[in-house]
PANU-466566 format. One record per residue: residue number from 1; residue in one letter; x, y, z of N, C-alpha, C in turn. Coordinates in Angstrom, 3 decimals, m for minus. Layout:
N
 resi resn     n_px     n_py     n_pz    ca_px    ca_py    ca_pz     c_px     c_py     c_pz
  NUM    A        X        Y        Z        X        Y        Z        X        Y        Z
...
END
This chain:
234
 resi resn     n_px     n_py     n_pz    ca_px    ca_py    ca_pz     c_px     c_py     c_pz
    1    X  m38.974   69.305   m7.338  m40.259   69.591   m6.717  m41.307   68.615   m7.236
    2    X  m42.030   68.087   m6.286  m43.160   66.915   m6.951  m44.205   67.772   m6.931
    3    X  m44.387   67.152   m8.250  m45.930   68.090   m9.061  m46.995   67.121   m8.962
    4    X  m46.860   65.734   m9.275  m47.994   65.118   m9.053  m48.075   63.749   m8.329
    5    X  m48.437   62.881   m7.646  m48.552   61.998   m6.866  m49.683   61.232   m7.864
    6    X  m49.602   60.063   m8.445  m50.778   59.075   m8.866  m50.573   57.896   m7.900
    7    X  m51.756   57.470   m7.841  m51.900   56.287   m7.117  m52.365   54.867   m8.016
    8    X  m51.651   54.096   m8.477  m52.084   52.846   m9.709  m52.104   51.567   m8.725
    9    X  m51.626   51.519   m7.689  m52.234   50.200   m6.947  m51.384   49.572   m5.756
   10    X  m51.818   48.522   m4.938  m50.679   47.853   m4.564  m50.275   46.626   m4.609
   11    X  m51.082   46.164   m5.501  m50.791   45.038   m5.355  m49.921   44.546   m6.839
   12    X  m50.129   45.540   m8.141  m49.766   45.398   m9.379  m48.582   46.819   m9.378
   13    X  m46.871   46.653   m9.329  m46.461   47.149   m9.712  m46.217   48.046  m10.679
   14    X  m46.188   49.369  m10.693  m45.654   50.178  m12.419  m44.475   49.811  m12.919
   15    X  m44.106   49.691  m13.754  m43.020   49.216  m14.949  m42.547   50.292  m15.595
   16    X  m43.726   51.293  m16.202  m43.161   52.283  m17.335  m43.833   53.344  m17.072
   17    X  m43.776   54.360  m18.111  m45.051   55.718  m17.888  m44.197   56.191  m19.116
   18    X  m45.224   56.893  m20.341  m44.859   57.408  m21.121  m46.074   58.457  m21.712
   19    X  m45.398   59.498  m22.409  m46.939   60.767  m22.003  m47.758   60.364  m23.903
   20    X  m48.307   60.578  m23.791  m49.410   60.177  m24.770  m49.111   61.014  m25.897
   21    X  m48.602   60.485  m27.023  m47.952   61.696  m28.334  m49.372   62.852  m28.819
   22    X  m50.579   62.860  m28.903  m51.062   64.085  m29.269  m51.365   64.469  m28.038
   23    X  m51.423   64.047  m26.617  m52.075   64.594  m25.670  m51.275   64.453  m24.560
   24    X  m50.328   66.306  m24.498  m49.265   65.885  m23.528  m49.661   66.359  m22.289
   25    X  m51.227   66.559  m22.092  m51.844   66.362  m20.312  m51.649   64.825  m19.881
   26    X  m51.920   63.931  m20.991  m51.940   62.507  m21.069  m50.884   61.530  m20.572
   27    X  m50.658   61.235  m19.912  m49.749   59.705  m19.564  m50.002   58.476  m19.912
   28    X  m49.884   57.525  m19.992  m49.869   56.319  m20.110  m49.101   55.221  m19.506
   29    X  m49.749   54.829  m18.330  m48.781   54.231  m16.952  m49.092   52.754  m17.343
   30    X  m48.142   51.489  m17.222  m48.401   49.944  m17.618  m47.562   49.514  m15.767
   31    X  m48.139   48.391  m16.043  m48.111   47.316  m14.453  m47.665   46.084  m15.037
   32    X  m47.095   45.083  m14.210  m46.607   43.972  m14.477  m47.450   42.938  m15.020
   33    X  m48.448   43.462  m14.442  m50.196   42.575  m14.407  m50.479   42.953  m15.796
   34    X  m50.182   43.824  m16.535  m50.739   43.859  m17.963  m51.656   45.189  m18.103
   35    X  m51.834   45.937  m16.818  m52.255   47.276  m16.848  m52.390   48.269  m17.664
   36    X  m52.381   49.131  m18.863  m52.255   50.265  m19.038  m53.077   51.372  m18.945
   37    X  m52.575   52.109  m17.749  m53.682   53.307  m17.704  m53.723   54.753  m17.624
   38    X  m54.647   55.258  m18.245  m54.716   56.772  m19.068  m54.517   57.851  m17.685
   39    X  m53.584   58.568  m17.078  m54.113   59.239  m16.356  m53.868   60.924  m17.079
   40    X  m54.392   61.824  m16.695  m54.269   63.175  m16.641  m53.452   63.710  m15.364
   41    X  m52.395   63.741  m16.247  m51.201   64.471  m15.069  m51.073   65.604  m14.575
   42    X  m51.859   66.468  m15.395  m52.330   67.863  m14.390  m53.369   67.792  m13.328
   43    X  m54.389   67.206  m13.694  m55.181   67.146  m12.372  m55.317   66.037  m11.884
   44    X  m54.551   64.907  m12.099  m54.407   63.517  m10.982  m55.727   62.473  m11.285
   45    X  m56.626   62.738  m12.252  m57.929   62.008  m12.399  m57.373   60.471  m13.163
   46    X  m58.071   59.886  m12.889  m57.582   58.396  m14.096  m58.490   59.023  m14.935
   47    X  m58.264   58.946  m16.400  m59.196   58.593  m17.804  m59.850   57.247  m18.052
   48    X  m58.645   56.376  m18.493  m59.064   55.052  m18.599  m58.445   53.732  m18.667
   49    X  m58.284   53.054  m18.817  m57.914   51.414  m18.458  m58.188   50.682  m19.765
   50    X  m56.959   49.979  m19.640  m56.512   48.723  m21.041  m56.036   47.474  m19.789
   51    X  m56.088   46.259  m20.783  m56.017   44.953  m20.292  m55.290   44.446  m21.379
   52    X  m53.183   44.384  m20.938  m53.038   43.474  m22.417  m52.284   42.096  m21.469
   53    X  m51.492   41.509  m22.242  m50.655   40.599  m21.881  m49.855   40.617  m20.347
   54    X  m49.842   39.982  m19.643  m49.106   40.225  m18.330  m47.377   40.103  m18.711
   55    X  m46.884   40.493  m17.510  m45.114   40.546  m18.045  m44.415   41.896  m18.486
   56    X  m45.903   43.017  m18.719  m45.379   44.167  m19.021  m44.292   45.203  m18.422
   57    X  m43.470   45.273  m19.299  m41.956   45.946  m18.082  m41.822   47.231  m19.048
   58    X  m42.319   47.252  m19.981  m42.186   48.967  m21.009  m42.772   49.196  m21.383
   59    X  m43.571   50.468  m22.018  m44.314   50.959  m22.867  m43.952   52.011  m23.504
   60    X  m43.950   52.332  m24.622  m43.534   53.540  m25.412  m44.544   54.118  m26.342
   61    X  m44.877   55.216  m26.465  m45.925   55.893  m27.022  m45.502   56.197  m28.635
   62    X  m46.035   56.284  m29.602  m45.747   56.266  m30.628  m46.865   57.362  m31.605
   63    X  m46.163   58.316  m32.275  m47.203   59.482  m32.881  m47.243   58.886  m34.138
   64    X  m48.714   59.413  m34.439  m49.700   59.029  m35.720  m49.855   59.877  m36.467
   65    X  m50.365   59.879  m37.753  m50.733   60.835  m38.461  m52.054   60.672  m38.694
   66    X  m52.334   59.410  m38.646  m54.010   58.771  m38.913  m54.715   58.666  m37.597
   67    X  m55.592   58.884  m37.324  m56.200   58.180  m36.219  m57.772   58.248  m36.009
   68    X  m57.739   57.049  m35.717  m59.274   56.573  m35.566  m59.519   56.280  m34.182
   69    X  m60.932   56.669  m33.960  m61.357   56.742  m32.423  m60.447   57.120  m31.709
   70    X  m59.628   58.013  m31.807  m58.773   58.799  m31.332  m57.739   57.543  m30.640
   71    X  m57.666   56.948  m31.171  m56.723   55.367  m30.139  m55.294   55.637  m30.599
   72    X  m54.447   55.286  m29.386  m53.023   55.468  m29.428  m52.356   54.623  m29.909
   73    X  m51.187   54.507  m30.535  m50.058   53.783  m31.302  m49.242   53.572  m30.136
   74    X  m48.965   52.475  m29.955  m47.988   52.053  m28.768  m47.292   50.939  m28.594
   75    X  m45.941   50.592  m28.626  m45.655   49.911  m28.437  m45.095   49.356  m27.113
   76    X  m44.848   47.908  m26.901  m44.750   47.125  m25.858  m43.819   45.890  m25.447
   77    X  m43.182   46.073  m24.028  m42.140   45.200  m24.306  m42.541   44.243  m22.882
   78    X  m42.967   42.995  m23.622  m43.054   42.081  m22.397  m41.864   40.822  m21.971
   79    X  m42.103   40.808  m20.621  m41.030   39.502  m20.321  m41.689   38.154  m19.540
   80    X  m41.315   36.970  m20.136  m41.639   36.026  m19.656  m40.836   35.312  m18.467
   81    X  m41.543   34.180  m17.709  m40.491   33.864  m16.518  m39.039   33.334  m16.747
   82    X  m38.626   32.833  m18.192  m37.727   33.069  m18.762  m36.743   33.463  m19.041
   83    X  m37.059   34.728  m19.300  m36.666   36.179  m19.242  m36.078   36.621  m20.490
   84    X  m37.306   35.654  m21.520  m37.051   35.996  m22.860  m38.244   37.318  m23.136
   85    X  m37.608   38.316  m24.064  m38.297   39.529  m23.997  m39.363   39.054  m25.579
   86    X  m40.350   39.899  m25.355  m41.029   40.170  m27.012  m41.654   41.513  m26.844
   87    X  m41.299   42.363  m28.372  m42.043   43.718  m28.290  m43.524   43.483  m29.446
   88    X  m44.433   44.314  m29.040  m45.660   44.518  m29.628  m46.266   45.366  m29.806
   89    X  m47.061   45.992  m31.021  m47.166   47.095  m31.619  m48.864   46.740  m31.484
   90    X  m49.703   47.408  m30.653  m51.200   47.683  m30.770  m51.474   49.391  m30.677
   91    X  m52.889   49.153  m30.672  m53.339   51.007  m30.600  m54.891   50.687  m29.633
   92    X  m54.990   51.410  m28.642  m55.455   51.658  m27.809  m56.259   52.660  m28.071
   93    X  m57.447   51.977  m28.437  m58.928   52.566  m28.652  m59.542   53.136  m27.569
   94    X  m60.282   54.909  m27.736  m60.947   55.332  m27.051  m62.337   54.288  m26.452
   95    X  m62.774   53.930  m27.101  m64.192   53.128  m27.491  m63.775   51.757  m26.724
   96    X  m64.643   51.068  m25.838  m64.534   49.901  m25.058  m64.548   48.673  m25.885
   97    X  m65.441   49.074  m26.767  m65.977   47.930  m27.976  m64.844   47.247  m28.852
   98    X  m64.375   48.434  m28.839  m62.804   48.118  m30.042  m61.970   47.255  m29.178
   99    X  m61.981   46.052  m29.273  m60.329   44.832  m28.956  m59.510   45.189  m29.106
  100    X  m58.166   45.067  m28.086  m57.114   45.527  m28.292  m56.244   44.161  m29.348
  101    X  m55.739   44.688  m30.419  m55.311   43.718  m31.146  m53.663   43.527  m30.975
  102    X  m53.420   42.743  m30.544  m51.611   42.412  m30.622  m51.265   41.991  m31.525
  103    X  m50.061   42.565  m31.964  m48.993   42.440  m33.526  m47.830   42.254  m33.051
  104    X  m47.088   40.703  m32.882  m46.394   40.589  m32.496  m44.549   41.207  m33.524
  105    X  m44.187   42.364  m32.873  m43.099   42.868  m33.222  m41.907   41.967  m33.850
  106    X  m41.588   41.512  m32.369  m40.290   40.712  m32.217  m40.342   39.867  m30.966
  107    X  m40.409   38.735  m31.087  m40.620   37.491  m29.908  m39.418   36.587  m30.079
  108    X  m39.534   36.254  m28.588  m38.656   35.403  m27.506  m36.829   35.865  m28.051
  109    X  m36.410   36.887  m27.634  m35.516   37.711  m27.547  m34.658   38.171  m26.292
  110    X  m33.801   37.713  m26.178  m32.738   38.367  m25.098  m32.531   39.465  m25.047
  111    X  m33.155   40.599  m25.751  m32.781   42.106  m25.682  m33.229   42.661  m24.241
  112    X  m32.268   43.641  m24.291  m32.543   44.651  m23.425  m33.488   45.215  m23.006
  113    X  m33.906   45.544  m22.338  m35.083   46.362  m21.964  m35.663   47.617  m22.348
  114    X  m34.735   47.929  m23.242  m34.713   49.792  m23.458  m34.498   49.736  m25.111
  115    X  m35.162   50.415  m25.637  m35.515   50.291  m26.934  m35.532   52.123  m27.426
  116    X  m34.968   52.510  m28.683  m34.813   53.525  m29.405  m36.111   53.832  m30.514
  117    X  m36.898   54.394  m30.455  m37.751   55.033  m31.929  m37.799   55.862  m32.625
  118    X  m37.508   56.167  m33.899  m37.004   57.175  m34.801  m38.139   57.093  m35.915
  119    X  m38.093   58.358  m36.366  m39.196   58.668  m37.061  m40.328   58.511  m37.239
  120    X  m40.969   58.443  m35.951  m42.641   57.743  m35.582  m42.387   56.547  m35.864
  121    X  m41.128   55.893  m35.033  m41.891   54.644  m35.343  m41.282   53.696  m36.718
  122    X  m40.536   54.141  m37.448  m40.611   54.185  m38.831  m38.982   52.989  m38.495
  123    X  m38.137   53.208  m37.362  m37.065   52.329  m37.003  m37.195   52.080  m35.657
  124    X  m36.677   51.151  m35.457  m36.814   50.346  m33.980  m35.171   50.221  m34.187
  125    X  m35.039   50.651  m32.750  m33.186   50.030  m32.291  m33.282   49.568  m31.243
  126    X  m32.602   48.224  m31.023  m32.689   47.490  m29.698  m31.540   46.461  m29.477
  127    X  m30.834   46.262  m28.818  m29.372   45.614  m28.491  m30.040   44.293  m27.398
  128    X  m29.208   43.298  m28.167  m28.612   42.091  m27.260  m27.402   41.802  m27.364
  129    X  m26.452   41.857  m26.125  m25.196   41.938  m25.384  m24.708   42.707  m26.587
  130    X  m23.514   42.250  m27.740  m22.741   42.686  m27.973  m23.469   42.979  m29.633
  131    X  m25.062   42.920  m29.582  m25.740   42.376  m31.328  m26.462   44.203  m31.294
  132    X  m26.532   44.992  m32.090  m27.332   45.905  m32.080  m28.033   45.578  m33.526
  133    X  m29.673   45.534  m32.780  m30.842   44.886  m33.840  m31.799   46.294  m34.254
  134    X  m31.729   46.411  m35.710  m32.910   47.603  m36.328  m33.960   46.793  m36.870
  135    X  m35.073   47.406  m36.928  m35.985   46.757  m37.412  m36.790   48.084  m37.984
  136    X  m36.890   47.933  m39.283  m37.929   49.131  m40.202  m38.695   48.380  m40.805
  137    X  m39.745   49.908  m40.893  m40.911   49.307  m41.720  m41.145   50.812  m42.480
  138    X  m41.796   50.444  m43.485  m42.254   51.385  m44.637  m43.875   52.168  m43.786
  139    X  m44.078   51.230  m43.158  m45.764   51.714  m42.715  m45.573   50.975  m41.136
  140    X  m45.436   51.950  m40.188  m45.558   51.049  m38.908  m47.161   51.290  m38.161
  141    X  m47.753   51.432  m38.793  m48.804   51.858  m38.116  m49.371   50.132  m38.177
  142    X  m49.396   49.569  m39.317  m49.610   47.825  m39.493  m48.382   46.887  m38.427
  143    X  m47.744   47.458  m38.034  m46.519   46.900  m36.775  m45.849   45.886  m38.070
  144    X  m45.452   45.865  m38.673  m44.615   44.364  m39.373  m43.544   45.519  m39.597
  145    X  m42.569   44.443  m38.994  m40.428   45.293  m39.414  m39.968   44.234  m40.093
  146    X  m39.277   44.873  m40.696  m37.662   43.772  m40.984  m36.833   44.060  m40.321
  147    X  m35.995   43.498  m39.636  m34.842   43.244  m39.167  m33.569   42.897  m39.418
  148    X  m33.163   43.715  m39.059  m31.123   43.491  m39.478  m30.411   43.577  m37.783
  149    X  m29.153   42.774  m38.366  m28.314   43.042  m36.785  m26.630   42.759  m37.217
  150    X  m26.174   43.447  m36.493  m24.567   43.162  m36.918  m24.248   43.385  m35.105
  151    X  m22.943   42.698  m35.053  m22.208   42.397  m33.848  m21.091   44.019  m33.812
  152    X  m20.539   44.655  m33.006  m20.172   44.886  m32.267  m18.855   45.326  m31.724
  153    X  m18.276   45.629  m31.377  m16.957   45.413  m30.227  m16.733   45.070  m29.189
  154    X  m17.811   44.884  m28.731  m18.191   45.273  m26.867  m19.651   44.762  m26.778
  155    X  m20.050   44.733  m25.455  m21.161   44.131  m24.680  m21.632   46.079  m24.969
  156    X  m23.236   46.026  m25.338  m23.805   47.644  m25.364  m24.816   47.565  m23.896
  157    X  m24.365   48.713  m23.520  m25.102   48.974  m22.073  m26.063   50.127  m22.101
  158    X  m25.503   51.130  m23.422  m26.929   52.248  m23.637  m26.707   52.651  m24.806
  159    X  m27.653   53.326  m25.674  m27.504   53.529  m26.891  m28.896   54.790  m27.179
  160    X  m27.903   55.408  m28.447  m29.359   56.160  m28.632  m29.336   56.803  m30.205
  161    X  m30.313   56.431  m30.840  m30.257   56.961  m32.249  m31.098   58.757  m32.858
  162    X  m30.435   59.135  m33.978  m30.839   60.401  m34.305  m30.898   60.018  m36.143
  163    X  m32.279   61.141  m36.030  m32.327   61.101  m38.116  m32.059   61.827  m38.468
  164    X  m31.225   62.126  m39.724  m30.378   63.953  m40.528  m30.918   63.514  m41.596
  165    X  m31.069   64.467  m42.395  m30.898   64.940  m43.688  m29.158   65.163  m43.890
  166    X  m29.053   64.065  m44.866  m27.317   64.212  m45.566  m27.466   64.123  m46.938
  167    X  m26.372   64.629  m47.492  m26.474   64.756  m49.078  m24.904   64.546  m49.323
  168    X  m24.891   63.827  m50.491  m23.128   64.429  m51.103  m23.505   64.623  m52.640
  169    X  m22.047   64.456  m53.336  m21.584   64.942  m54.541  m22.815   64.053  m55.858
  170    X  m22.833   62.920  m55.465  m23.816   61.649  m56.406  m25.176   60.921  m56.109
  171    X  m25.781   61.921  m54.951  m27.104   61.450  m54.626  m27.705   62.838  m53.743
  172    X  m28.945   62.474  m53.908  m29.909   63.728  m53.867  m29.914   63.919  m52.136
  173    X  m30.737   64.523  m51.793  m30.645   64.605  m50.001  m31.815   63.572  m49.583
  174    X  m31.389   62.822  m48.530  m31.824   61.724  m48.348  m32.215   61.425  m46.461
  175    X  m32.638   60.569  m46.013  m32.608   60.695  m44.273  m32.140   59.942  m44.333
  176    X  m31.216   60.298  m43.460  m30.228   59.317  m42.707  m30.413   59.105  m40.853
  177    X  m29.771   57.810  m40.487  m29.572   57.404  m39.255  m28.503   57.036  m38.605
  178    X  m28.678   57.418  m37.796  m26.667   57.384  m36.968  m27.364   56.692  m35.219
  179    X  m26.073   55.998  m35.030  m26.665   55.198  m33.450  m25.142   55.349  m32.834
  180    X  m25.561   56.116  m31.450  m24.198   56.224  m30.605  m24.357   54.959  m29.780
  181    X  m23.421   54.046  m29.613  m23.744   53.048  m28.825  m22.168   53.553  m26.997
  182    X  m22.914   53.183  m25.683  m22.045   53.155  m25.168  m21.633   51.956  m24.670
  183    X  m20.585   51.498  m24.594  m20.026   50.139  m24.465  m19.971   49.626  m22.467
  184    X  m19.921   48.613  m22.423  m19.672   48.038  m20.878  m17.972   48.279  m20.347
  185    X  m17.178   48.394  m21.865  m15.936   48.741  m21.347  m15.543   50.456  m21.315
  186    X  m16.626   51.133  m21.451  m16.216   52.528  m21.313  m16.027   53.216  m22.370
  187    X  m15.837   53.103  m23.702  m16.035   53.297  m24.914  m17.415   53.786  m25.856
  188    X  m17.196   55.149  m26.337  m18.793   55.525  m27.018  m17.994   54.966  m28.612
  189    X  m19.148   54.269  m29.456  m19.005   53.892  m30.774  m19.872   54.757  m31.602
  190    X  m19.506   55.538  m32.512  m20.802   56.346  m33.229  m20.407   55.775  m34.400
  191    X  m21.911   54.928  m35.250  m22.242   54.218  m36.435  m23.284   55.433  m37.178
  192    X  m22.591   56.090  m38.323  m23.192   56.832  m39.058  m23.683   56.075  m40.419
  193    X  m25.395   56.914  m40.432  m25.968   55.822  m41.645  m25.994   54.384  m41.542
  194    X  m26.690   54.007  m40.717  m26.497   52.423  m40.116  m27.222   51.994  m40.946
  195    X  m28.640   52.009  m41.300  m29.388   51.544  m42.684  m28.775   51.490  m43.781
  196    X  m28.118   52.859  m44.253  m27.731   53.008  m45.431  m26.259   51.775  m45.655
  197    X  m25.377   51.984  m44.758  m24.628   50.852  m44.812  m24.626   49.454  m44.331
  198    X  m25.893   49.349  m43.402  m26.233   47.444  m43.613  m27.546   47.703  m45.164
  199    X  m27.694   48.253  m46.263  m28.386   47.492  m47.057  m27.018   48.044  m48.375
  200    X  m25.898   48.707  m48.188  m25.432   48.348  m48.889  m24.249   47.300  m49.088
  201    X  m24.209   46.458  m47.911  m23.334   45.848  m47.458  m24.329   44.490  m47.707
  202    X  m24.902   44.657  m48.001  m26.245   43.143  m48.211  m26.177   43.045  m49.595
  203    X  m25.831   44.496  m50.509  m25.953   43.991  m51.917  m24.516   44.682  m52.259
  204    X  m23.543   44.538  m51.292  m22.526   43.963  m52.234  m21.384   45.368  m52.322
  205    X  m22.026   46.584  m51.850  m21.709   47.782  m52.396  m20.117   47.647  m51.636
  206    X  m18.912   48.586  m52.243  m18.038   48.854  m51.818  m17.663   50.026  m50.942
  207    X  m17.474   49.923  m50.009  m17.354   50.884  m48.794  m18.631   50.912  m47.835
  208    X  m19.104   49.810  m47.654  m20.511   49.483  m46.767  m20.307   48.531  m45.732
  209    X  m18.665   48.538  m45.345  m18.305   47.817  m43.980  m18.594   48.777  m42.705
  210    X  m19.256   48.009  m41.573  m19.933   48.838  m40.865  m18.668   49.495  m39.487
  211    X  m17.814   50.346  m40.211  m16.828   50.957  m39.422  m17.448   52.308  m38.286
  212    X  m17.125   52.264  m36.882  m17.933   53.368  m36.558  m16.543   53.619  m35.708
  213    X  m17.251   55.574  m35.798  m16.061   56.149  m34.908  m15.970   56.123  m33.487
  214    X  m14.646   55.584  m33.259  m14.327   55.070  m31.773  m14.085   56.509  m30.475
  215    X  m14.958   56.683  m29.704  m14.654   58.061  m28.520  m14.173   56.645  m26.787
  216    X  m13.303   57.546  m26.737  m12.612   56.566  m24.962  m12.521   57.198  m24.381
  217    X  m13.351   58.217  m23.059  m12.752   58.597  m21.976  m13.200   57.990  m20.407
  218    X  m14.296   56.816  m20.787  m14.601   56.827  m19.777  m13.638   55.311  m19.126
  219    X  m13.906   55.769  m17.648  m12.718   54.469  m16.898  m14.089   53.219  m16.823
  220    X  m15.141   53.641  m16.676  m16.155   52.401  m16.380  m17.206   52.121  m17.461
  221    X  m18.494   51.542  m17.237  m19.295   51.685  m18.546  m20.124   52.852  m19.028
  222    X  m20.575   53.243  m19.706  m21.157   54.062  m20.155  m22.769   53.707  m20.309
  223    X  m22.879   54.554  m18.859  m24.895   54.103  m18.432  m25.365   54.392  m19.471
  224    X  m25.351   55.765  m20.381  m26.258   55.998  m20.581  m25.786   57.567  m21.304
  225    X  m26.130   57.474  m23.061  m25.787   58.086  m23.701  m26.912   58.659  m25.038
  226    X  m26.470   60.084  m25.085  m27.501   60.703  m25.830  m27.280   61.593  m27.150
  227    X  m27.937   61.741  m28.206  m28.068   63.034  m29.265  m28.577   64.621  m28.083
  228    X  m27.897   65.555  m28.590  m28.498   66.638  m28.324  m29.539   67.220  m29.263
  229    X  m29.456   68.301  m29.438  m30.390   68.447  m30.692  m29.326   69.038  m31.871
  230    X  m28.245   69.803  m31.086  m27.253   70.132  m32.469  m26.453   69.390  m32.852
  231    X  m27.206   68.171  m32.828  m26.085   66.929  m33.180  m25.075   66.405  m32.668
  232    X  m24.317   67.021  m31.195  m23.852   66.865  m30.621  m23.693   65.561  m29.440
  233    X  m23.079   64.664  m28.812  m23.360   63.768  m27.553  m23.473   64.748  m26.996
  234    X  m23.962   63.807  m25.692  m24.032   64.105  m24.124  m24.373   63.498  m23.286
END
């Protein structure tokens, strides 16, 4: 059943729409033209209008704990004629006065279009062909990651990450990250503790080869794969 009809233009395509993390009347619709704009999805009104970079093909909303002039955390994935990608981390000020400032994420990149965020923000997951790339930061609200990437089995066609609390016998309880990747040949790969075993595999540790458990039922690729909430795929 359609609940709401917006109208954003015709001459500047929509790309994305993602609902605004403290304000879920809120949307946040982006255009190819570099658009992003505030509408209220219960009653169909526009709020307000941003002007960033043209090329815009994603936007993803990102929750804060801080916030000033009530401006949103958001990140952004643009493409050039190229069709090299770069993502960018600004915040979108209530106030006209305030410049929108760009922090360039990750530039001129073959990734995918579709990007994973875990823990506000706190990990970025994003795949090129057969490379699945994390990028953390201690403080993402400043946008600067580090980046890690390891290769694969397969070309990744969808992917999706979840954070646990795990504990064992010689370390305290800790968060952990796990990434189900689904493959182009039909194959789901689940990589448990992907941080924890690319930084102990960087310094050396024993048993920090990045082995993930292999699932096969599908005959074609796997569009498009998910966490439930009881930890479960689907």
């Amino acid at each position: 059943m359609l609940v709401r009809s917006l109208f954003v233009g015709l001459v500047d395509p929509v790309t994305s729409c993602t609902i605004c993390p403290p304000d879920s009347e809120y949307i946040l619709v982006s255009t190819l033209g570099g658009k992003i704009i505030k509408f209220n999805w219960v009653t169909g009104k526009k709020s307000q209008q941003w002007k960033v970079q043209s090329g815009l093909i994603r936007l993803y909303g990102l929750r804060t704990t801080e916030s000033t002039d009530n401006g949103y955390r958001v990140l952004a994935m643009n493409q050039n004629s190229e069709g090299e990608r770069g993502l960018s981390h600004f915040t979108l000020h209530q106030s006209s006065d305030v410049p929108v400032k760009d922090i360039v994420v990750r530039n001129k990149q073959r990734m995918a279009a579709t990007i994973t965020t875990v823990n506000d923000g706190r990990l970025l997951v994003a795949s090129s062909g057969d490379r699945l790339l994390l990028g953390s930061s201690q403080d993402p609200t400043i946008g600067v990651y580090t980046w890690s990437e390891f290769t694969v089995p397969g070309r990744i066609v969808s992917f999706d990450a979840r954070s646990r609390q795990a504990s064992n016998a010689t370390t305290k309880t800790r968060s952990t990250v796990d990434v189900a990747l689904g493959l182009q040949d039909g194959a789901i790969l689940v990589y448990d503790d992907v941080l924890g075993r690319l930084r102990g595999k960087e310094k050396g540790v024993k048993g920090s080869d990045m082995v993930a458990r292999r699932l096969h039922w599908h005959r074609e690729l796997v569009s498009s794969v998910k966490w439930s909430r009881d930890g479960a795929l689907s």
